[in-house]
LOKOLTI-802410 format. One record per residue (C-alpha): residue number from 1; x, y, z. Coordinates in steps of 0.2 Angstrom, whole numbers. Layout:
REM LOKOLTI-802410
k|c1|c2|c3
NUM|X|Y|Z
...
END
This chain:
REM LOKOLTI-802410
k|c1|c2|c3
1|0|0|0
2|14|12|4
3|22|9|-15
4|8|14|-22
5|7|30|-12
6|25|35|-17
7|21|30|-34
8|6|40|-35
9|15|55|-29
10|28|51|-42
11|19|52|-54
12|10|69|-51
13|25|76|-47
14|32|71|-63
15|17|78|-72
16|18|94|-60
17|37|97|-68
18|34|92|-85
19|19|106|-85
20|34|119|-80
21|45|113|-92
22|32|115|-106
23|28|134|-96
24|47|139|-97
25|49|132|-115
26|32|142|-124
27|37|157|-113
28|56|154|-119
29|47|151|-139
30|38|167|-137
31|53|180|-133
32|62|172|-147
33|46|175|-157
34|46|192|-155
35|64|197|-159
36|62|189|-176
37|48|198|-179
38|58|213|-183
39|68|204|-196
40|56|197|-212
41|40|191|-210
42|45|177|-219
43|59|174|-212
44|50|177|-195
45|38|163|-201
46|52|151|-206
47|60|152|-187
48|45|152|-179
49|40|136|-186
50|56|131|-185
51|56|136|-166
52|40|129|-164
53|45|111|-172
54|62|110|-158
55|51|116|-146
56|38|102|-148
57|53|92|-150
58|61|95|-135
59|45|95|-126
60|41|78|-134
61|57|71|-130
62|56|77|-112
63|39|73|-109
64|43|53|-116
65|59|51|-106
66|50|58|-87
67|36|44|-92
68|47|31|-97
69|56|34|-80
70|42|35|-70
71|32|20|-80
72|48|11|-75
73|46|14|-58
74|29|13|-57
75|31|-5|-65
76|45|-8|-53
77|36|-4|-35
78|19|-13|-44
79|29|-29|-47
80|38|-28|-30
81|23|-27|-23
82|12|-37|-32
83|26|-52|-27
84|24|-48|-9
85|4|-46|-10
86|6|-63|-18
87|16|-70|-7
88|8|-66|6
89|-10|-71|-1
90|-3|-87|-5
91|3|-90|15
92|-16|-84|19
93|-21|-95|4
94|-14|-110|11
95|-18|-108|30
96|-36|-105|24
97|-35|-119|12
98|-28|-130|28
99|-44|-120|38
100|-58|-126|23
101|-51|-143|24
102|-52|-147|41
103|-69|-138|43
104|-75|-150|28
105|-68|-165|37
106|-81|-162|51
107|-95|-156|40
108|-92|-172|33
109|-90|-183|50
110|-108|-171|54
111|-116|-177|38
112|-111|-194|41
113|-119|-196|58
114|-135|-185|51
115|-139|-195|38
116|-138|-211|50
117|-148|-202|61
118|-159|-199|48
119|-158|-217|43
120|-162|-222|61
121|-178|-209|61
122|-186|-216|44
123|-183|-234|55
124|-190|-229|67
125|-205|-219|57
126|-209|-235|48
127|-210|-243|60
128|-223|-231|72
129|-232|-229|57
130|-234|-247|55
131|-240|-247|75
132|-250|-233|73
133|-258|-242|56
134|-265|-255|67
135|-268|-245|81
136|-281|-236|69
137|-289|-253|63
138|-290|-259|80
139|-298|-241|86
140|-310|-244|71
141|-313|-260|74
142|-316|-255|94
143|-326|-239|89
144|-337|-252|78
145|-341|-263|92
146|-343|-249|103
147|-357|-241|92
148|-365|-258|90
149|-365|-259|109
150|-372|-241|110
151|-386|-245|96
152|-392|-261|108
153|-391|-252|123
154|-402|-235|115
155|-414|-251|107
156|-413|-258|127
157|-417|-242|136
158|-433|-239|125
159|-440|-251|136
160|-445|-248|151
161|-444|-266|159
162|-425|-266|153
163|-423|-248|159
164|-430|-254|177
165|-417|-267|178
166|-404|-258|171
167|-407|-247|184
168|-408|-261|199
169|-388|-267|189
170|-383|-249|193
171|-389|-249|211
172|-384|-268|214
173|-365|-265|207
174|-364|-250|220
175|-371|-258|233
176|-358|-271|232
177|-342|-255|230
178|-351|-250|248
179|-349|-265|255
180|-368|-271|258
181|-375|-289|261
182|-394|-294|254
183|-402|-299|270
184|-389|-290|282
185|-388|-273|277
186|-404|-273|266
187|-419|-283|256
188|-423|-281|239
189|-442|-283|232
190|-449|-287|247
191|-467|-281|252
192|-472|-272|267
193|-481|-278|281
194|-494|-264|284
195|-497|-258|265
196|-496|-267|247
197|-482|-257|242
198|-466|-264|236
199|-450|-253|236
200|-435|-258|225
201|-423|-259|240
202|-423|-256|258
203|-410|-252|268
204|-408|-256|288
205|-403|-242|298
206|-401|-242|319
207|-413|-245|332
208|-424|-256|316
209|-427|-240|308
210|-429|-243|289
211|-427|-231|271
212|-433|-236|254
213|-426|-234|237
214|-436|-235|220
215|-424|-237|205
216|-435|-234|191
217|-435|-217|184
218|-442|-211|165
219|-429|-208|153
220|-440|-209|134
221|-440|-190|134
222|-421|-187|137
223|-417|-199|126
224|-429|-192|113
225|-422|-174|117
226|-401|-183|114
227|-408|-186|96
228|-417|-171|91
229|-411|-163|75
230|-420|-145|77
231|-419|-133|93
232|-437|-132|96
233|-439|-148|97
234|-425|-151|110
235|-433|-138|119
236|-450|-148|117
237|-440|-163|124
238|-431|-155|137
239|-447|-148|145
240|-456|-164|144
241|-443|-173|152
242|-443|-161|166
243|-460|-163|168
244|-458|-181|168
245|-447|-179|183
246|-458|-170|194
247|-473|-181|190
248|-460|-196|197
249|-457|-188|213
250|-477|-186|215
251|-480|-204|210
252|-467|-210|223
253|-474|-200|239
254|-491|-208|235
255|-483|-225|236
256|-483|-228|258
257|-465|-229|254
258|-463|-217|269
259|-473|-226|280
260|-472|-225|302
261|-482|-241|304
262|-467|-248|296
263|-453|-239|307
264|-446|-230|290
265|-438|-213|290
266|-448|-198|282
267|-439|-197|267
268|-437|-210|250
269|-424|-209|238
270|-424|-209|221
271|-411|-218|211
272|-407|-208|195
273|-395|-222|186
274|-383|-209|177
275|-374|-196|181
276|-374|-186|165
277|-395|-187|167
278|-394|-180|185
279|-382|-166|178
280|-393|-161|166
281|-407|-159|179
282|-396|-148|190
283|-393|-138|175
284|-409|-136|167
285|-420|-135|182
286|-410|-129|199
287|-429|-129|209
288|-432|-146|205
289|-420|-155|221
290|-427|-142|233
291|-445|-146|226
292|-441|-166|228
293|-433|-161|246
294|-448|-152|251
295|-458|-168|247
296|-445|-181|256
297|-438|-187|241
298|-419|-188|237
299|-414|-189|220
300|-398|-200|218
301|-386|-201|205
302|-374|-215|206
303|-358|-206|215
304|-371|-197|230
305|-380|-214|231
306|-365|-222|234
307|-362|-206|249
308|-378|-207|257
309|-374|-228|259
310|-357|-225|266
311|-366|-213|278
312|-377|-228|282
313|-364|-241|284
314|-355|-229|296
315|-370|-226|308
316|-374|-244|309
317|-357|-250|314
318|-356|-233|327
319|-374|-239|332
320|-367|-257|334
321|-352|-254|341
322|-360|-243|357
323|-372|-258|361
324|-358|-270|362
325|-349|-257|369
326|-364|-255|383
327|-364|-276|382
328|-343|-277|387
329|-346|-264|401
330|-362|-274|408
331|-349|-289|409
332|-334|-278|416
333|-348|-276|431
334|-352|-294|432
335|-332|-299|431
336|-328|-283|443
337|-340|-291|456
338|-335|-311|457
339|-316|-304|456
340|-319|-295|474
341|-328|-312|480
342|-313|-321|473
343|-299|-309|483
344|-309|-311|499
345|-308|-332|497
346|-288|-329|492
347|-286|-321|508
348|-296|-336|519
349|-287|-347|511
350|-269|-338|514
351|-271|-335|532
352|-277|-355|531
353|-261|-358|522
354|-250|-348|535
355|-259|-356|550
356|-254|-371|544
357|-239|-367|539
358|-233|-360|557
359|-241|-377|564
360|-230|-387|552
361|-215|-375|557
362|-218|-379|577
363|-220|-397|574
364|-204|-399|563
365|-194|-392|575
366|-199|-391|591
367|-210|-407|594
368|-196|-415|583
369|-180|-409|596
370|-189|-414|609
371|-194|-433|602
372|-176|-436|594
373|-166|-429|612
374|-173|-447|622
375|-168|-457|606
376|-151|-451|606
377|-148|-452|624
378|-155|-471|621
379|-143|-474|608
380|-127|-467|619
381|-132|-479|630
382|-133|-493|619
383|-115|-490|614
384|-107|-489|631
385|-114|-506|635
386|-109|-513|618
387|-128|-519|612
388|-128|-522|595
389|-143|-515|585
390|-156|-528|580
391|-159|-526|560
392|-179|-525|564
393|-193|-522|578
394|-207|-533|571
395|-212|-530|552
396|-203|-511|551
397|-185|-504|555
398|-181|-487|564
399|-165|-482|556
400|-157|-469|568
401|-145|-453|558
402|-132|-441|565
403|-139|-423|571
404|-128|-417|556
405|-140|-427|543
406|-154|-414|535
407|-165|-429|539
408|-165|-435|559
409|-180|-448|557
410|-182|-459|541
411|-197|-466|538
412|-199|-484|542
413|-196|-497|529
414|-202|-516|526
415|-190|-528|534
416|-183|-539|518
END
């Protein structure tokens, strides 16, 4: 870069001089001009164009000798430069060159492991598409059955036999999750005693108190209303159903299902076998559960049903477990009072035991001291006169012992 500043400069310093020269030389070509214009004017003429030709001569001359030189050295810096430039592109050249290869080497290696992980995705896509391919036929197949079952079943509910003991499956499966027992917790179909009524269920509550259950409930106008096409008529549907509802709860409380004679509480419930069917009540008629309330019935769906008889178990085993409760204190009393009669016959028979015991102690030592003392003065005697012992007295032997024996008197034994 520096060579081709001073080469510049050279070169307008070079045009700078040769613009003097050519000043000097015309203002040199005029004065000459003028002092021949006193001689002839032809021979003026002659000079002057002979002055004029040396002068563009000279000037030509001078003008290609200053651009020869200074094409020379232009020449010169431009190839000293240019090898240099070169030179050092071709250093840069060959350390990018070294850069490009190495950064293709592991663009390469990159490629490499992308295109196997590319390989390992189709695998793997293949094979998820084959998985989800069946798990489509087999959602089809399922989704087939399934509309089947949901064609038999709307056929099933438009009965209202089926519906009833569809309604009675509902209510048995939750009574089994509660936990109840036919005949222990509560009867099914059974008449009662006072009134020809016969509730679906009853269940037994404490102190022989007693609530009914009816599980039959009208469903032909909700079900019209699921397949109405227009909005009126779903409207039409929707309010018939409704109606239907209330004209249950009236039908059920002229029924004797609440019923004194029978020990039952004031309320019944209702058993609603669906729980999208008892939300839609809620939602389209709020008043209707304080309507049924105020008339002693409880609507039900399966999850509150399933409530009310955990609420029931619950007090029953509370009930049953205060009776026995009041049964184990009644025995506690009973056990309290023979275990005072049995501490005051412990206590005769101890002091019978230690009377007896004292007795014993007196007779084992005393009474025995004073019977052994005369033996043992017999038996001194018997050795100072040198009797030998007989080996019995009749049918038994009295074997005598040293004081120092834990024994003093063995029993007598049979002479062999």
């Amino acid at each position: 870069m520096e060579y081709v500043v001073v080469f510049i400069i050279g070169v307008l310093l070079g045009s700078f001089l040769v613009f003097i020269i050519q000043w000097l030389r015309r203002k040199e070509a005029r004065e000459i001009a003028r002092e021949l214009i006193s001689e002839s004017d032809s021979q003026r003429v002659e000079d002057l164009e002979a002055l004029i030709t040396r002068v563009k001569d000279s000037f030509g001359a001078l003008s290609l000798e200053a651009l020869s030189q200074n094409t020379e050295d232009f020449l010169k810096v431009a190839n000293e430069t240019l090898s240099k430039q070169t030179q050092v592109g071709e250093k840069e050249l060959e350390g990018k060159k070294q850069l490009i290869d190495q950064t293709l080497g592991v663009m390469k290696e990159d490629l490499l492991k992308v295109q196997e992980l590319v390989k390992g995705f189709e695998k793997d896509r293949e094979k998820k598409f084959g998985e989800l391919t069946n798990q489509l036929k087999a959602t089809a197949e399922q989704t087939g059955k399934l509309q089947e079952t949901t064609s038999q079943l709307k056929g099933a509910l438009a009965s209202t036999k089926v519906r009833g003991q569809w309604g009675e499956r509902m209510a048995e499966d939750i009574l089994r999750l509660a936990g109840f027992v036919e005949g222990v917790n509560y009867q099914k179909q059974k008449a009662l005693e006072t009134v020809s009524a016969r509730p679906d269920y009853t269940f037994f509550l404490p102190q022989g108190l007693k609530v009914n259950m009816d599980v039959k409930f009208p469903l032909n106008n909700y079900l019209r209303y699921l397949e109405a096409g227009g909005e009126s008529d779903r409207e039409k549907c929707r309010n018939q159903f409704l109606r239907d509802v209330r004209g249950r709860i009236k039908e059920v409380t002229t029924r004797d299902y609440i019923n004194p004679a029978e020990n039952t509480l004031d309320y019944v419930i209702v058993f609603i076998p669906n729980e999208q069917v008892y939300a839609f009540i809620n939602e389209h008629d709020r008043s209707l559960l304080d309507d049924a309330l105020r008339n002693r019935v409880i609507l039900c769906s399966p999850i509150t049903l399933y409530a009310i008889l955990a609420v029931i178990r619950q007090a029953v085993e509370n009930f049953n477990l205060e009776k026995t409760t009041e049964q184990i204190l009644s025995l506690l009393g009973s056990f309290s009072k023979q275990w005072s009669l049995f501490l005051k016959s412990l206590e005769k028979m101890g002091k019978k035991i230690e009377d007896a015991q004292s007795e014993f102690t007196a007779l084992n030592a005393t009474r025995r001291n004073q019977l052994e003392r005369p033996l043992k003065q017999i038996e001194d005697l018997r050795k100072q006169k040198g009797i030998l012992p007989e080996a019995s007295f009749g049918e038994e032997e009295v074997v005598l012992v040293e004081d120092g024996d834990d024994e003093k008197n063995s029993n007598l034994l049979p002479n062999s």
